[in-house]
N, C-alpha and C positions, 0 to 999 in steps of 0.2 A: 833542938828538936831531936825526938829519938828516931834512929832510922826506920824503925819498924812502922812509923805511920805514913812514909812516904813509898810502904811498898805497893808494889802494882798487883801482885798475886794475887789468888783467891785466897779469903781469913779462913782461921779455921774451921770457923761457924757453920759455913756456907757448904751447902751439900755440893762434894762432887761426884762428877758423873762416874759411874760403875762400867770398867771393861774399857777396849779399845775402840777406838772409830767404826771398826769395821761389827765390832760386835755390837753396838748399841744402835748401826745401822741395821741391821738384822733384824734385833728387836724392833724396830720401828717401824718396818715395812713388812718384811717377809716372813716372819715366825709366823705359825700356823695356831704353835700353844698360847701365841699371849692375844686377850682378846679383845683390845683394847686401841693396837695398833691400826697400820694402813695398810695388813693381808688382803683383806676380803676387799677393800676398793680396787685396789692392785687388782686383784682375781677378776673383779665385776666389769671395769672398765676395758682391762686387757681382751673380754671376751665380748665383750662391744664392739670394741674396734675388730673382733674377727668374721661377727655379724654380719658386723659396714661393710668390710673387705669382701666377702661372700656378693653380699648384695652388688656392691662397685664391680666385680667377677661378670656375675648376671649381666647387669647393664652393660656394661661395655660392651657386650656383643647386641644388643640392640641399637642400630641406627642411629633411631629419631632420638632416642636418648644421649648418645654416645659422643656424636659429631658434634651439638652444639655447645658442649660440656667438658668437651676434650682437655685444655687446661685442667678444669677444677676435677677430675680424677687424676690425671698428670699428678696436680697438688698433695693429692689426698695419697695418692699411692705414694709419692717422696717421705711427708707426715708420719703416717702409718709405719716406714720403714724405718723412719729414725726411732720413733717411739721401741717397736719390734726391738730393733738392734740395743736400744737402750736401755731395754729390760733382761735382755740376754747379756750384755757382758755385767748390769748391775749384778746377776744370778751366779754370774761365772767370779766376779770378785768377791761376793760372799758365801762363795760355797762351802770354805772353813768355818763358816759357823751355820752352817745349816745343819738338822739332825741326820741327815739320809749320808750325809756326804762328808763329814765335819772326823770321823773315824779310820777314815782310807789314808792311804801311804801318802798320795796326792788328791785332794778333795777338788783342785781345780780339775783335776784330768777326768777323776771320778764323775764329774759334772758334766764336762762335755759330752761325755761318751754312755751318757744315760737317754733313754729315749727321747723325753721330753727336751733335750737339751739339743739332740740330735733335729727332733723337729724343726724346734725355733731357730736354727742354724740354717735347715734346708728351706726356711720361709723367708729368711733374709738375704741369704746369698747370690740369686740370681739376681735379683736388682741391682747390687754389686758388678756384677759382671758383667751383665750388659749395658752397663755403665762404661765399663771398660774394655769390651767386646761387641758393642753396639754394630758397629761394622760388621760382624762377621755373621752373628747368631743373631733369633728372638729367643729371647729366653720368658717373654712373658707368661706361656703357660705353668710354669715353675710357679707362678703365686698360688697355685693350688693348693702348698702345704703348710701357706697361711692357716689355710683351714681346718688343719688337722689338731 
């Protein structure tokens, strides 16, 4: 038998993927130029859930609403915050191939310290902490900058 048919590789034939993980992750989700991708779900969805958040804001100072539902905001606010957090640090690891960011000396620092980056930080963080400051502080009005 010749070795070459027992190999595991891809042949030559077979298209390979173009760029690195991180780059063909880019293109996939968050490029704005390609149009074909999962930007504009990304975009659609993420401002869904800031809607929901808005609206869950609302209600939780009502009552009749609030009290018998207490869990399923509890829920919804946790959800919300992993998702939150899990588009912010996706944003922060591909910030080297984003156009805005992708040119600077550090594209990750570049990222942070951009507004929007700045926001999504300060909408996530107080859940964080009063997580871990519960005791001490309410930090719940801080979900306000879900909103922004």
């Amino acid at each position: 038998m010749n070795p070459s048919e027992h190999s595991t590789g891809p042949s030559a034939n077979e298209p390979q993927p173009e760029g690195t993980f991180r780059q063909r992750a880019y293109a996939a989700l968050l490029d704005p130029h390609i149009e074909d991708n999962m930007h504009k779900s990304i975009e659609k969805w993420i401002g869904i859930l800031i809607v929901a958040n808005l609206c869950a804001l609302v209600f939780e100072h009502v009552q009749a609403i609030y009290t018998p539902y207490q869990n399923w905001f509890h829920y919804f606010d946790v959800i919300s915050v992993i998702i939150f957090t899990a588009e912010y640090l996706l944003r922060l690891y591909l910030a080297p191939e984003d156009h805005e960011f992708k040119n600077a000396k550090s594209p990750h620092l570049k990222y942070i310290s951009s507004p929007f980056a700045i926001i999504d930080f300060l909408a996530v963080i107080p859940f964080f902490l009063e997580a871990l400051l519960h005791h001490l502080f309410d930090l719940r009005f801080l979900r306000i900058f879900r909103l922004m």
